[in-house]
C-alpha positions as CSV (number, residue, x, y, z in Angstrom):
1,X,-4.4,-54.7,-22.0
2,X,-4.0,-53.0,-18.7
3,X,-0.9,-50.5,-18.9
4,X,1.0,-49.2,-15.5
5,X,1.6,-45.5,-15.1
6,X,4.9,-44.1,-14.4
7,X,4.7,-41.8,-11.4
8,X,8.1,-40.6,-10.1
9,X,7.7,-37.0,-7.9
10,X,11.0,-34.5,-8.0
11,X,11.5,-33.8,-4.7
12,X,13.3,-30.5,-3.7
13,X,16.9,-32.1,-2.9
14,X,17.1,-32.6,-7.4
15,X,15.7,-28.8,-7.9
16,X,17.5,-27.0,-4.9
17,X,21.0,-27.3,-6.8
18,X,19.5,-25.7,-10.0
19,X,20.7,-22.2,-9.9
20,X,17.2,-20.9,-10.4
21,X,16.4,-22.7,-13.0
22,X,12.5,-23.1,-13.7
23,X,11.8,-26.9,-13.5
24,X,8.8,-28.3,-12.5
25,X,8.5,-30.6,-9.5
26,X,5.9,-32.6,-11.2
27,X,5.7,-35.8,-12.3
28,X,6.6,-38.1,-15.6
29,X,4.0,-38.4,-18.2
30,X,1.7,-42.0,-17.7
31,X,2.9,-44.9,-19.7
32,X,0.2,-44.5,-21.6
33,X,-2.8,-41.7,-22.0
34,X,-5.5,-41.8,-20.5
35,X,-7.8,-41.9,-23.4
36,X,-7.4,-45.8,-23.5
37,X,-8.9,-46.4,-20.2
38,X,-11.7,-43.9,-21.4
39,X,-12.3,-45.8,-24.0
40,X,-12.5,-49.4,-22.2
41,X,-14.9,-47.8,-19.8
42,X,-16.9,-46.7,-22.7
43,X,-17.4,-50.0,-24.4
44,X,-18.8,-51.7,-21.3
45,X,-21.2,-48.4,-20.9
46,X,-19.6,-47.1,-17.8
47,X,-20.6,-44.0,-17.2
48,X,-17.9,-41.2,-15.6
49,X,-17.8,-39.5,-12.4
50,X,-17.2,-35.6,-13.7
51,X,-15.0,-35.3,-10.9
52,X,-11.8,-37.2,-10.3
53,X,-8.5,-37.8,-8.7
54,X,-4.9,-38.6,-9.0
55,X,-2.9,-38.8,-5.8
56,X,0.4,-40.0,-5.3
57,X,2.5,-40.8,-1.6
58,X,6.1,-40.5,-2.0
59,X,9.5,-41.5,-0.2
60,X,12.6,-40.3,-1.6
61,X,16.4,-40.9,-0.6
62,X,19.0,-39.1,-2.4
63,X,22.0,-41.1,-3.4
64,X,24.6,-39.4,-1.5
65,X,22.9,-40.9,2.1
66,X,25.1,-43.9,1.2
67,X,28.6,-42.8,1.0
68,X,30.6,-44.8,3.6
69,X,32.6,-41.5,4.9
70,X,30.7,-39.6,7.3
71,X,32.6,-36.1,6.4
72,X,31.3,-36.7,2.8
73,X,28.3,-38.0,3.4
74,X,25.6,-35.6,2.4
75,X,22.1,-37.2,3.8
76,X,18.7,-36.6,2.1
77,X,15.3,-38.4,2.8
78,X,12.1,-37.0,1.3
79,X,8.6,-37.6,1.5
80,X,5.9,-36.4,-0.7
81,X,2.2,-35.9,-1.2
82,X,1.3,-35.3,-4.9
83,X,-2.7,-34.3,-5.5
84,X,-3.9,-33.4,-8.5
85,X,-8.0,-33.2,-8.7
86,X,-9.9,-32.0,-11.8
87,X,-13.3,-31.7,-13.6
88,X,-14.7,-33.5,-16.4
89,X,-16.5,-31.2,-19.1
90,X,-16.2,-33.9,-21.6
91,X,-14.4,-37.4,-21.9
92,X,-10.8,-36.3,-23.0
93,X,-11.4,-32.3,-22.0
94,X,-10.9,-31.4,-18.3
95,X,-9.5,-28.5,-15.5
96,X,-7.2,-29.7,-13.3
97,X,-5.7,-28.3,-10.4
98,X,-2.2,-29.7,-9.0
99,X,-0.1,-29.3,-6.1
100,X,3.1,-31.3,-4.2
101,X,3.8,-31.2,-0.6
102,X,7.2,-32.6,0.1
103,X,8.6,-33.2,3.9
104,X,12.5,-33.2,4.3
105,X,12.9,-35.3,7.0
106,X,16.7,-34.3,7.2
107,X,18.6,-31.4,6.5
108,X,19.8,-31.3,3.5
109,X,22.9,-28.4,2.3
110,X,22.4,-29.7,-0.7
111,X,18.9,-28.7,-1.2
112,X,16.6,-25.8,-0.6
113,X,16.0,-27.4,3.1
114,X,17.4,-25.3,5.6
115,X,16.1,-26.9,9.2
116,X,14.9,-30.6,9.3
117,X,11.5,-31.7,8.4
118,X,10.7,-28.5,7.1
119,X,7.1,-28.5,4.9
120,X,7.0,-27.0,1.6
121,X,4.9,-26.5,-1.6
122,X,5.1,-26.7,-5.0
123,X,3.7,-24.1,-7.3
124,X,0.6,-24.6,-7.8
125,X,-0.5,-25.4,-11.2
126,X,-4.1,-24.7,-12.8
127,X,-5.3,-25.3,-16.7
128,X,-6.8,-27.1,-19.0
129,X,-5.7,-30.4,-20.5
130,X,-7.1,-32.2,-23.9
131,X,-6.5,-36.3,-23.4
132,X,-7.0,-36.9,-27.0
133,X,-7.3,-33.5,-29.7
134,X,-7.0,-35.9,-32.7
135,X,-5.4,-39.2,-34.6
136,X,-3.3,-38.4,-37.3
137,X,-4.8,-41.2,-40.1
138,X,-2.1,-43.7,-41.7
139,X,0.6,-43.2,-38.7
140,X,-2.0,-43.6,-36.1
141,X,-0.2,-41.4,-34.1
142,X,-2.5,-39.3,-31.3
143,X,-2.4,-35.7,-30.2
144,X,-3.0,-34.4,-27.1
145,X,-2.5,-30.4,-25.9
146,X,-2.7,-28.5,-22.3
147,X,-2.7,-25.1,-21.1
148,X,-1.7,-24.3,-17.9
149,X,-0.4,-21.9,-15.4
150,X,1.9,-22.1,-12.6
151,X,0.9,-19.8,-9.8
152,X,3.9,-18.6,-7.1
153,X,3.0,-21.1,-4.0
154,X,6.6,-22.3,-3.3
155,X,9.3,-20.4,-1.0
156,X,11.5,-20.8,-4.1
157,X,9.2,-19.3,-6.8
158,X,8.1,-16.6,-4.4
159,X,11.7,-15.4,-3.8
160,X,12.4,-15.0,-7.4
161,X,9.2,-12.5,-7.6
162,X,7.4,-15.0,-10.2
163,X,3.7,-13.7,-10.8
164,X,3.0,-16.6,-12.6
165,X,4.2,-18.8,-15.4
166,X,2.3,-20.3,-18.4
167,X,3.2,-23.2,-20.3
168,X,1.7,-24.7,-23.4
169,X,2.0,-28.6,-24.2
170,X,1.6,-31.1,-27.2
171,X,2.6,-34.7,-27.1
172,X,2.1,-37.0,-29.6
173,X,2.0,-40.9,-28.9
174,X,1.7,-44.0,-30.7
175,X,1.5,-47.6,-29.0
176,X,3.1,-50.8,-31.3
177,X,2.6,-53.6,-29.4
178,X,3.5,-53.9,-25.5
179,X,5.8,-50.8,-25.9
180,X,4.8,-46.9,-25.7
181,X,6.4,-44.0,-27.5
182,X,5.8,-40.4,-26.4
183,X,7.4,-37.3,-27.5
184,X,6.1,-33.7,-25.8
185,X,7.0,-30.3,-26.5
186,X,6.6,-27.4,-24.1
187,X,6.9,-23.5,-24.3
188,X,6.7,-21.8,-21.1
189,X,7.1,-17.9,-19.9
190,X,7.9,-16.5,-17.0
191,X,5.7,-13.4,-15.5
192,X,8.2,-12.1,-13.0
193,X,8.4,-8.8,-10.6
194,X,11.5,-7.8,-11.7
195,X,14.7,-9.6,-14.0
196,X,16.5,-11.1,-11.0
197,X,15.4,-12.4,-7.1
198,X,15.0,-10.2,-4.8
199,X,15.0,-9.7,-0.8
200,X,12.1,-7.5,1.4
201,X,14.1,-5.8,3.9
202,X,10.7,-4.9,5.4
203,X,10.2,-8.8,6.4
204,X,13.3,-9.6,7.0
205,X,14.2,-8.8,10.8
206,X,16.4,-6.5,12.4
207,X,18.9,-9.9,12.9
208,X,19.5,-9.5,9.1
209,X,21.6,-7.4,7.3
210,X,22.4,-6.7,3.8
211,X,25.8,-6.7,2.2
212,X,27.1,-6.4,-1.3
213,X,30.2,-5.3,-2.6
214,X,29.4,-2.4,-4.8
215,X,26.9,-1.8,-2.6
216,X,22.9,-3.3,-2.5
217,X,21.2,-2.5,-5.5
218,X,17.9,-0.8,-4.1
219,X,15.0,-2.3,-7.0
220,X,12.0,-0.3,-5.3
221,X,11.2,0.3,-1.9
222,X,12.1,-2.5,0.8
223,X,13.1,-4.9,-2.1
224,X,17.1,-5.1,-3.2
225,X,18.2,-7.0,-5.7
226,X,19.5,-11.1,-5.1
227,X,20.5,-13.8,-6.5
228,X,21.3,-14.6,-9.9
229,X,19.2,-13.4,-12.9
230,X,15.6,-14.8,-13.2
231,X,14.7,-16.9,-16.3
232,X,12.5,-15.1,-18.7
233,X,11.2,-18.3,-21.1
234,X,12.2,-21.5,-22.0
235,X,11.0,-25.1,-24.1
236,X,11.1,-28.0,-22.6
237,X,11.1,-31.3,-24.8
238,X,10.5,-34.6,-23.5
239,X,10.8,-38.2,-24.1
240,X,8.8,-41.7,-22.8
241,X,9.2,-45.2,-24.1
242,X,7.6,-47.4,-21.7
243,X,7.4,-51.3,-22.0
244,X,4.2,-53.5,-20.9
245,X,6.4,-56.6,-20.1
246,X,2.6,-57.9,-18.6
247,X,-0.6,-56.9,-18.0
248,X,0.3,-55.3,-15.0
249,X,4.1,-54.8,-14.9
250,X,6.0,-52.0,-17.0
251,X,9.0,-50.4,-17.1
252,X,9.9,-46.9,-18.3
253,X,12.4,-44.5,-19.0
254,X,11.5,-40.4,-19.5
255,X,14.7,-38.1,-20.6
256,X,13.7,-34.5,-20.4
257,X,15.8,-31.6,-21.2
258,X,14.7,-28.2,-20.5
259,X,16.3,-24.8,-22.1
260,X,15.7,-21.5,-20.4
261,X,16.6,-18.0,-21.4
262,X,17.6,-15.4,-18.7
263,X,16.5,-11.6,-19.2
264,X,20.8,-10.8,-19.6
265,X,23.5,-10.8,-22.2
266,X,26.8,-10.9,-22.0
267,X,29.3,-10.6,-24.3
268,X,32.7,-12.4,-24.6
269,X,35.1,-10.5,-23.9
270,X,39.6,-11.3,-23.0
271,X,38.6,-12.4,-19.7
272,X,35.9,-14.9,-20.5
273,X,36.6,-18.5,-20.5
274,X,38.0,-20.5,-23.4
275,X,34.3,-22.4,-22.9
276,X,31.8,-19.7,-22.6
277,X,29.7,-18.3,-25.5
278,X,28.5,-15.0,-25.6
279,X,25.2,-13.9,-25.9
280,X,21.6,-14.2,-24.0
281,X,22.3,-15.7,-20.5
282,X,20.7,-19.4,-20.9
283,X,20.4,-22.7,-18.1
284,X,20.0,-26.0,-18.9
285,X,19.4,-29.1,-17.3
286,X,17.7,-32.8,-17.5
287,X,16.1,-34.9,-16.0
288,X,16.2,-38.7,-16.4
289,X,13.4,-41.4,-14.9
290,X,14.1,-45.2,-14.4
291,X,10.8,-46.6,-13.8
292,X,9.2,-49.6,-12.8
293,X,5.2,-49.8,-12.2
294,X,3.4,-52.7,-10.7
295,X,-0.7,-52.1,-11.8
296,X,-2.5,-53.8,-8.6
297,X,-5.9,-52.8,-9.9
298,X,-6.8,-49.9,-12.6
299,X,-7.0,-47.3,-9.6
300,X,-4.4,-48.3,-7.5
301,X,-0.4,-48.9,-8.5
302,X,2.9,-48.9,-6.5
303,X,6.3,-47.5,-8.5
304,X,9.9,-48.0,-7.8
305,X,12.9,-46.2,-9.9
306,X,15.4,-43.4,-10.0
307,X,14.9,-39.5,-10.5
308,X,18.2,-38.1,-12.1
309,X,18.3,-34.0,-12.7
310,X,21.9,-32.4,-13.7
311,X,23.3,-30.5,-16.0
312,X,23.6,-31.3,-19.5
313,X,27.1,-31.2,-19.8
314,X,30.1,-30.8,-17.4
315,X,31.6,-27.7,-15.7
316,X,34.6,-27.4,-19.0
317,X,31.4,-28.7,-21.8
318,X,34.0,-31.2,-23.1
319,X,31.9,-33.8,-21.9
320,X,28.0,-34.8,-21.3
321,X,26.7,-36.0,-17.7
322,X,24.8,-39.4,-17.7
323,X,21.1,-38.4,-17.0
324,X,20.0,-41.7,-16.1
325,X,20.7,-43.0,-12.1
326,X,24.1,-41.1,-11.9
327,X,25.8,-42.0,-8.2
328,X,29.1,-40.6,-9.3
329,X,30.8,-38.4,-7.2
330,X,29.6,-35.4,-8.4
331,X,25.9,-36.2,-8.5
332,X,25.3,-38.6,-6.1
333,X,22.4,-36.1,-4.1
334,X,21.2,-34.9,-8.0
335,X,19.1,-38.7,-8.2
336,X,16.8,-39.8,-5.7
337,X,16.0,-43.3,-5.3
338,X,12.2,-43.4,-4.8
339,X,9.3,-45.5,-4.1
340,X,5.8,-44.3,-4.8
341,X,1.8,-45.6,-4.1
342,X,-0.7,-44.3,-7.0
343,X,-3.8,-44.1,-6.7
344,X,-6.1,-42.6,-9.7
345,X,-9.9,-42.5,-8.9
């Protein structure tokens, strides 16, 4: 059975309203692993390139371009360009380099986008991935690992002073039938310059100036403190059940939620809110993929659906956000409405 592959990319418009927050702007897990189209190729004695390719072309349009009242209206169109090429040392065992370029073709205040069609780049990513460690007998339930590195390549990653962040992976995946179940777990640590974001003076220009009310706190040299606090380390667990409906048409939904620490803690005190808990500084957020693939040929698909990242739970925690499509008022720009060309070669 040929499966499609969910391939959604996170443009900057969902990540921009993250206070910081260390998400990557990469794309959902396939439906299925890869170690099943291995495998097919294997049994008619097709022999492997050692060097492939996964590319993906994206347009994105966040859902608060369609509110009817021009004074609300809060535009956001993205395109994308999602390249991730990697070597073959063995069937299932391969280095893989990864990188997004995302154009916003509109400027966006609720985004990272400060002029229109302003070019930017992910991190770049670089590691290892294992397509298929082992089968667990009796459950028939298969393991794969990764171990990668994020390296500093976007303006956002850059301003936070990140050196570079490591993140281990495990998923484990079992097909019954036409539908796919996934579960991944991540550990990830931030390598940063210094515990919060900080500003160069020295590259700044004499048009800038720094103020702060108790004053600019001077971290070393040209560079003064900024921002909020940086994350220090985080998990990440994930979720994928994706159903073959045919041969060549599936639909998918990914929930991710991701829990990162800050280097900080604060204690409650008389003046903290009735809601807050004291202790380490930590950010969360999801993310939530609607997803539906159409699998022209095995190298080429096209993929329509909905990119949802928010906060877990509201601004007074009494209640939790929907993490799935959510054009409410308050999260209209936090899902992008996207459709994608795949092409895996």
């Amino acid at each position: 059975m040929k499966r499609a592959i969910v391939a959604a990319a996170t443009l900057a418009v969902c990540v921009g309203a993250l206070p910081a927050f260390g998400f990557d702007r990469d794309s959902a897990p396939p439906a299925t692993t890869e170690e099943e189209r291995i495998l097919e190729a294997k049994e008619k004695g097709e022999e492997k390139f050692p060097v492939g390719l996964n590319v993906s072309f994206s347009q994105g349009i966040g859902g608060a371009t369609f509110v009817e009242d021009k004074y609300t209206r809060r535009s956001a169109y993205d395109i994308s360009l999602d390249v991730m090429p990697y070597w073959r040392f063995t069937d299932f065992f391969r280095f893989v380099v990864r990188t997004i370029a995302t154009q916003s073709v509109v400027e966006n205040a609720d985004s990272v986008v400060t002029y229109q069609n302003r070019l930017q780049l992910s991190d770049t990513v670089v590691g290892f991935q294992h397509l298929r460690i082992l089968e667990i007998p009796l459950v028939e339930v298969g393991v794969r690992g990764e171990l990668t590195a994020a390296l500093p390549t976007s303006p956002v990653s850059q301003f936070r002073g990140l050196i570079a962040s490591p993140k281990t992976r495990w998923a484990f995946s079992r097909s019954l039938g036409p539908v796919f179940l996934q579960y991944g777990a991540s550990f990830y640590k931030n390598l940063n310059r210094y515990e919060t974001s900080y500003i160069d003076e020295s590259v700044m220009g004499e048009h800038v100036a720094l103020a702060h009310f108790n004053g600019n706190e001077q971290l070393t040299g040209d560079h003064f403190a900024a921002g909020p606090g940086n994350l220090s380390f985080g998990f990440i667990n994930d979720f994928l059940v994706s159903w073959n409906m045919t041969d060549e048409l599936a639909l998918a939904l990914y929930y991710e939620i991701n829990n990162g620490w800050t280097y900080q803690s604060f204690p409650k005190d008389d003046l903290s809110s009735e809601f807050a808990v004291g202790g380490r500084a930590q950010r969360d957020a999801t993310r939530g993929i609607v997803d539906v693939t159409y699998q022209f040929t095995p190298q080429l698909s096209v993929s329509v659906g909905t990119d949802t990242v928010v906060l877990p739970k509201t601004a007074d925690n009494k209640a939790f956000v929907f993490p799935f499509a959510n054009l409410s008022n308050n999260y209209r720009n936090s899902t992008q409405i996207y459709f994608g060309i795949n092409g895996a070669f």
